[in-house]
Residue, then its C-alpha position, 0 to 999 in steps of 0.5 A: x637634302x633637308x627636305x627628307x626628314x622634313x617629309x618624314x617628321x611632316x608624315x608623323x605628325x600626319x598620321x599621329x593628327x589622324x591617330x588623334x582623331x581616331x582615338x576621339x571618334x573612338x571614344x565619342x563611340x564608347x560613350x554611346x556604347x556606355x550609355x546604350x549599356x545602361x539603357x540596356x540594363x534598365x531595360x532589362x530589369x524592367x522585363x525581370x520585373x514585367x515577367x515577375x509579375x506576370x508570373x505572380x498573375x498566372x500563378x493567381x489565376x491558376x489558383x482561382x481556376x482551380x477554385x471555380x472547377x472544384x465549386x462548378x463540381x460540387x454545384x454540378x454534384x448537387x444539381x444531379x442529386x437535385x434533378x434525381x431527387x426531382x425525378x423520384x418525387x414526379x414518379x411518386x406523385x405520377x404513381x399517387x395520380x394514377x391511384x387517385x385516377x384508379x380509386x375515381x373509377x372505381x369509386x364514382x359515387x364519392x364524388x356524386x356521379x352517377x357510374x360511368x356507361x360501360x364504355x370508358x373514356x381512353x384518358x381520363x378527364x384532369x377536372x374528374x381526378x382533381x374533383x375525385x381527390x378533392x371529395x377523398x380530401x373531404x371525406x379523410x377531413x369529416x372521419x378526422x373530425x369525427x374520430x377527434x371529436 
């Protein structure tokens, strides 16, 4: 009848042996855990830090968007007022064309021509209006000269 506690001291130090063990396969597994939690926090500063940055670089780029609208405005403000400026000097010398045109016509012995037949050309001729302003320019030069003389 010894064989019993034998047994039973035999099945303790069994399941204490595997108790050991598992406290062993235990702590190989906190030390993982451990070092996964570092790995982890280096992890995340470097994504605080990635998102910092990003931040600042959004912030940046924002404000040089907001920089290049207001210049874009004010350069497409003075365009407009370029292109209107434009428009009035074009009907300006349109309209001082159209005098030059009209005091050719009426006038065509300034240029020494002879009057044009009754019937009128349905446009004019550029050469006849640019020779037309050419003899007016003569003319306005010679009472100058005179009247400064």
């Amino acid at each position: 009848m010894n064989v019993l506690p034998l047994t039973i001291e035999s099945l303790v130090a069994i399941l204490l042996l595997l108790t050991i063990l598992y406290c062993v396969r235990l702590n190989a597994q906190l030390k993982r855990l451990k070092a996964d939690e570092t790995t982890m926090k280096t992890t995340v500063a470097e994504l605080v830090t990635a998102t910092e940055n990003a931040e600042r670089a959004i912030a940046g780029l924002k404000a040089t968007l907001i920089e290049a609208e207001d210049k874009l405005g004010s350069r497409l403000k003075a365009a407009e007022q370029f292109s209107a400026e434009i428009r009035r000097n074009l009907d300006a010398g349109t309209e001082v064309l159209q005098r030059l045109t009209q005091i050719a016509d009426a006038r065509p012995w300034l240029m020494g021509v002879q009057p044009a037949p009754a019937a009128k050309p349905a446009a004019p001729d550029p050469n006849a209006i640019v020779a037309a302003a050419k003899a007016l320019a003569e003319r306005a030069r010679a009472r100058a000269k005179a009247i400064a003389a």
